[in-house]
C-alpha positions in Angstrom: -52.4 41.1 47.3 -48.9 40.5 45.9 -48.5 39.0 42.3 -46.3 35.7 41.4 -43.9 38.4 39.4 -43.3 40.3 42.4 -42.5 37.1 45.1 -40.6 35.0 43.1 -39.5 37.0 39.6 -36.8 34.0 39.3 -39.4 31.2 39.0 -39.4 29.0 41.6 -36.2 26.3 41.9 -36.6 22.7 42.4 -32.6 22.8 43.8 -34.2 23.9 47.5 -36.7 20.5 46.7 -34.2 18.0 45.9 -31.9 19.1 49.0 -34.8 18.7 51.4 -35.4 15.2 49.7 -32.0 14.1 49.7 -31.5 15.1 53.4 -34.2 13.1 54.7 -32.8 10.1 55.4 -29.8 11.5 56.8 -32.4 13.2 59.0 -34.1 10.0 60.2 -30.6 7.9 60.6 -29.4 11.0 63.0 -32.5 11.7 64.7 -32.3 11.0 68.6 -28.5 10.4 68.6 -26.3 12.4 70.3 -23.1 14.4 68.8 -20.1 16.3 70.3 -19.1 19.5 68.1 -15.6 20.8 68.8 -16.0 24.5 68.3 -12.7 27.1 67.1 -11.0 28.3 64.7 -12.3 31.3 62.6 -15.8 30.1 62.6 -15.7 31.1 65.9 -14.2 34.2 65.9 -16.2 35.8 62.6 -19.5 37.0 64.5 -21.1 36.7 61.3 -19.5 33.3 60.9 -20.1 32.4 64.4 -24.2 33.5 64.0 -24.6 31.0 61.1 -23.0 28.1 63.1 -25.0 28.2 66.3 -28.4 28.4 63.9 -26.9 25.6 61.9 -27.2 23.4 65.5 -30.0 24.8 66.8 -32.0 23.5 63.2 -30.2 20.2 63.9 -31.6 20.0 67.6 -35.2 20.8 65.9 -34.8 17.8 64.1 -34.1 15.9 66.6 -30.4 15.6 67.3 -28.9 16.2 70.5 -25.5 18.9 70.1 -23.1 19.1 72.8 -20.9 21.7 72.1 -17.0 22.1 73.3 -14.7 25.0 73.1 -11.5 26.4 74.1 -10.5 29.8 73.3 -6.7 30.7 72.0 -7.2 33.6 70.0 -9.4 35.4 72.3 -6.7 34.3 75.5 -3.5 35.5 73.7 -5.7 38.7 72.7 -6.4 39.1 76.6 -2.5 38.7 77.8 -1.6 41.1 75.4 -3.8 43.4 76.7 -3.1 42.8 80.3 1.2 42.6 79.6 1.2 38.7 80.2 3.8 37.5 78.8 2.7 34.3 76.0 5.2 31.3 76.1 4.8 28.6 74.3 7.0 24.9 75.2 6.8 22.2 72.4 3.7 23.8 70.4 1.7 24.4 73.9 0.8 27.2 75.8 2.7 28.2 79.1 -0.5 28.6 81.9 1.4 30.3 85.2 -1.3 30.8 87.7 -1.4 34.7 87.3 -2.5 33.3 83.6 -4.9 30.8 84.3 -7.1 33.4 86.3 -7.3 35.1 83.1 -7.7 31.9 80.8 -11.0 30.6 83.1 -12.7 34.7 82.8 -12.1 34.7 79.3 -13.1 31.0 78.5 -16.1 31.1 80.7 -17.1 34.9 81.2 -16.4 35.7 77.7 -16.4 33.2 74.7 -18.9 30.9 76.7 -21.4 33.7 77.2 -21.0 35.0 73.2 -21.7 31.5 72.3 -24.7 30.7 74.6 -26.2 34.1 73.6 -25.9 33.2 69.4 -27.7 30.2 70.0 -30.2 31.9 72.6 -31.3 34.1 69.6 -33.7 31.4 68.3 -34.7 30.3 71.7 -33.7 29.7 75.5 -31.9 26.2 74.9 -28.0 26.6 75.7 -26.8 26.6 78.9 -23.4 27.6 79.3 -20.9 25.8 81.6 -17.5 24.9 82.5 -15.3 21.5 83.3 -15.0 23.1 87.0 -18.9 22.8 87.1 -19.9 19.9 89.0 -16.3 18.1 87.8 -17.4 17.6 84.4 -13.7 17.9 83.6 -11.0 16.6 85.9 -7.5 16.7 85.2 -3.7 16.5 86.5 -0.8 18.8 85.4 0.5 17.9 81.9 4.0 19.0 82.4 5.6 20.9 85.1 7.1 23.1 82.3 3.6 24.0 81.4 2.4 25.5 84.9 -1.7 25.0 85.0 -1.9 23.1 81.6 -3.9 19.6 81.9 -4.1 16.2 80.6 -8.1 14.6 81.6 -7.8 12.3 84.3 -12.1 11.7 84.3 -15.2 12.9 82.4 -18.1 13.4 85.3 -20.3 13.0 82.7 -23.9 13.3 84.6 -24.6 17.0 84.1 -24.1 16.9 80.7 -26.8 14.2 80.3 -29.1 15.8 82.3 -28.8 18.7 80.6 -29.4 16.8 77.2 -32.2 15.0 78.9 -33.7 18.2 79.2 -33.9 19.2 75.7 -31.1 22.1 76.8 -27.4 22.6 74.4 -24.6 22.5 77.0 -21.7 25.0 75.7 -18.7 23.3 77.6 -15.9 25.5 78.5 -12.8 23.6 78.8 -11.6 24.6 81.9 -10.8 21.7 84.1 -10.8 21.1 87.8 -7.6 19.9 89.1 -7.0 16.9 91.6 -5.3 19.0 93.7 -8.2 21.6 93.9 -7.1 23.9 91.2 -7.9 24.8 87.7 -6.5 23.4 84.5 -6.6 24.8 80.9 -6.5 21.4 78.5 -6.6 20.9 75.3 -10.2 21.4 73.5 -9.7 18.9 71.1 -8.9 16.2 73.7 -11.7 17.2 75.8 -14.2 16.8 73.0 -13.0 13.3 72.4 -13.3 12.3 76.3 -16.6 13.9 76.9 -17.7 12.0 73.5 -16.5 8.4 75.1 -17.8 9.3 78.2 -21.6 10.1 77.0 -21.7 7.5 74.3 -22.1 9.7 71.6 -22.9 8.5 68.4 -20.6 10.9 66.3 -17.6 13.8 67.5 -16.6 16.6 64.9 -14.1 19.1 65.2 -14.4 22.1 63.2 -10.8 23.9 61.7 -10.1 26.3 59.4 -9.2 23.8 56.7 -11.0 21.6 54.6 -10.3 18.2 56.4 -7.2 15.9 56.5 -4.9 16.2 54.0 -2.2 13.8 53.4 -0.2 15.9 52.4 -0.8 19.5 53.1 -1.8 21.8 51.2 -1.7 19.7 48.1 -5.5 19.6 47.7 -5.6 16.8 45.7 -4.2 14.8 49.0 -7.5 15.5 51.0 -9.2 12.8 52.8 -12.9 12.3 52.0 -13.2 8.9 54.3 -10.8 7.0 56.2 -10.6 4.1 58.6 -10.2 3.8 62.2 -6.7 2.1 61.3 -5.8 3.7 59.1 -6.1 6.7 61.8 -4.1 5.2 64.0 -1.6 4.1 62.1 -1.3 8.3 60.5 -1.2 9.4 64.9 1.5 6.7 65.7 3.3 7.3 62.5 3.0 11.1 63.1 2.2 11.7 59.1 -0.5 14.7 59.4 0.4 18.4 60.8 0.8 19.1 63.9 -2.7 21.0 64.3 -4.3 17.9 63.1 -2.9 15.7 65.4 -4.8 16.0 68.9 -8.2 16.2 66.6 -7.4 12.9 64.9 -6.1 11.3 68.1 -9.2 12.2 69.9 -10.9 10.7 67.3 -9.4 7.5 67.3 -9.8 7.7 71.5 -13.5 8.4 71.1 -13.9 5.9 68.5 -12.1 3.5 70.8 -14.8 4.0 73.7 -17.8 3.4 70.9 -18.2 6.5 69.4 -19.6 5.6 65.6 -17.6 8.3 63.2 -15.5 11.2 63.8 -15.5 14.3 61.2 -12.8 17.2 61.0 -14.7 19.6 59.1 -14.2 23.3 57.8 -15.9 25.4 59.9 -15.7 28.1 57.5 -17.3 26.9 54.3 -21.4 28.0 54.9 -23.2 25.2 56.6 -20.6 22.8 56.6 -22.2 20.8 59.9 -25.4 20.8 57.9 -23.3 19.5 54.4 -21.8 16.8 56.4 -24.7 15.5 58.4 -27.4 15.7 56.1 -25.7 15.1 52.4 -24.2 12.1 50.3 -21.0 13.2 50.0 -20.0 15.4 53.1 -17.7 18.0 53.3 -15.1 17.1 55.1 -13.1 13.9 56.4 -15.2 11.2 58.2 -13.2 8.7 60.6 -15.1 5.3 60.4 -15.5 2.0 62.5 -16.1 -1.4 61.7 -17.9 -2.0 64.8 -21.6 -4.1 65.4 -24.6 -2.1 63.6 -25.8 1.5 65.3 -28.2 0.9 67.9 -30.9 3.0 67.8 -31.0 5.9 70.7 -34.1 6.5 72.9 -36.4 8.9 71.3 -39.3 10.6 71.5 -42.9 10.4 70.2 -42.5 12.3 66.8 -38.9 10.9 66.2 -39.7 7.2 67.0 -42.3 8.1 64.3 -39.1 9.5 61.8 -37.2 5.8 62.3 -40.1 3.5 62.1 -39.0 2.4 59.2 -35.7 2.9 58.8 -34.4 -0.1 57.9 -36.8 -0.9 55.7 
C-alpha cells in the first residue's frame, strides 16, 4: 500500500493535462501523414541528446505518424580521418571526398552512425531499419564538381523501398550515401537529400534539425528569428543569398520539396528537449515553419484506429 503523500508529495499538476489537451488536435491533423526528419548537428552527437530524439519519433509513430529519418555524418567523418592521417580539405565550404576517403565516409555513415541510430530507436521496439542510398538506388547521383572528388549532386530518388518500408510500419534510417551513375559511391549533402527523398514520397512535412533555434534574419540577433515564413518569401531569402551559409541548403531544400507538394518545411533546434514534439504537436512551435499556399491537405490512407482519430476533423 503506498499513501498519496508518498506518490505525489507535490500534488498533482494540471500543466501535464492541459498539454495532452492542447496536443490533440495536432495529433489527429498529423495522424497517417508521412514526414522526413533531417537528423545532425549536436542532437546527434550528445548520446543523451541523441536517446531523447529517437524516443521523441518513436512516440510520434505510436500516434500514428510515419518518420523517415535522414542523416549524414561530418563530425563523426572528420573525427575518423583524423584518426586514420587523411588529410580534410575543404573547396568553397564543402568537403574534399578522394576515393581513399569515400571508403571511410560510407563505413562510418553506414557501419557506424547508422547502426548508433537504429539501435536508440530499437530500445523501445524492433521498428528502424537502417539503410543506405546505395541500397536498392534509393539515392543516385553524379559528381558535383571535379574539384570535389566523390562529392554528389542527386540525379533520382528510387523511392520504392522507402515506401515499403513505411508500408510496413518499419522507420527507415537513411544514410546518405549515394550510388553513382558511373557505378561508384557518392557522399551528398544531407540536407539536399532530405528535401529530394521528401518530393519524391509525397511527404506531408520535411524538418531539419540544427543546433540553432531556426532562421534568423539576421544572425544571432535573436530578436531577428523567424517564427513563420512563406514559400516566397523563402525563395526570394535562397536567390537573394540573405541567411548564413549553414542555413542555406536546409532552406533551399525546403523550398525544392515544397515545390514537388511537400505541405511545410521546419528548421528546428535539435537541442532544446522535445523540440520535434513542441513543433508538431503545439500552437506555437518552436522553430521556423516554411508554408504553402497550395489546395487544402488531403487526407493520407490510414488505418482502422486513425481513420477513427480524423473522423471528424473538419468538423
Amino acid at each position: 500500500m503506498k499513501y498519496d503523500t508518498e506518490t505525489r508529495p507535490n500534488g498533482v499538476s494540471s500543466i501535464t493535462g492541459d498539454v495532452l489537451t492542447e496536443a490533440m488536435p495536432w495529433i489527429k491533423k498529423i495522424t497517417g501523414e508521412t514526414i522526413v526528419i533531417k537528423y545532425g548537428g549536436s542532437a546527434m552527437e550528445n548520446p543523451a541528446l541523441r536517446a531523447e530524439v529517437m524516443a521523441d519519433i518513436i512516440l510520434l509513430k505510436i500516434i500514428g505518424v510515419n518518420p523517415v529519418i535522414v542523416h549524414g555524418g561530418g563530425k563523426a567523418i572528420t573525427a575518423a580521418m583524423d584518426r586514420f592521417g587523411l588529410p580534410v580539405e575543404f573547396v568553397d565550404g564543402q568537403r574534399v571526398t578522394t576515393p581513399e576517403a569515400m571508403d571511410l565516409v560510407r563505413m562510418v555513415l553506414t557501419g557506424q552512425v547508422n547502426q548508433e541510430l537504429v539501435e536508440a530507436m530499437n530500445e523501445h521496439g524492433n521498428m528502424a531499419v537502417g539503410i543506405s542510398g546505395t541500397d536498392a538506388g534509393v539515392i543516385v547521383a553524379e559528381q558535383a564538381d571535379p574539384r570535389l572528388g566523390r562529392v554528389g549532386s542527386i540525379t533520382r530518388i528510387n523511392h520504392l523501398l522507402i515506401e515499403d518500408l513505411v508500408a510496413a510500419d518499419y522507420i527507415p534510417v537513411i544514410a546518405t550515401v549515394a550510388i553513382g551513375e558511373d557505378g561508384g559511391c557518392y557522399n551528398v549533402n544531407a540536407d539536399v537529400a532530405a528535401g529530394h527523398i521528401a518530393a519524391a514520397i509525397g511527404a506531408h512535412k520535411v524538418f531539419f534539425l540544427t543546433d540553432v533555434d531556426g532562421l534568423y534574419e539576421d544572425y544571432p540577433n535573436r530578436d531577428t528569428l523567424i517564427s513563420a515564413m512563406t514559400l516566397e518569401e523563402a525563395r526570394t531569402m535562397v536567390e537573394e543569398g540573405a541567411i548564413s551559409t549553414g542555413m542555406i541548403p536546409k532552406l533551399r531544400s525546403c523550398v525544392y520539396a515544397m515545390d514537388a507538394g511537400v505541405k511545410k518545411g521546419h528548421i528546428i533546434n535539435g537541442t532544446t528537449p522535445h523540440a520535434l514534439l513542441l513543433e508538431i504537436l503545439t500552437d506555437k512551435g518552436i522553430g521556423t515553419m516554411v508554408t504553402g499556399d497550395g489546395d487544402p491537405e488531403a487526407a493520407a490512407p490510414l488505418g482502422n484506429f486513425a481513420a477513427k482519430l480524423i473522423e471528424n476533423r473538419d468538423m
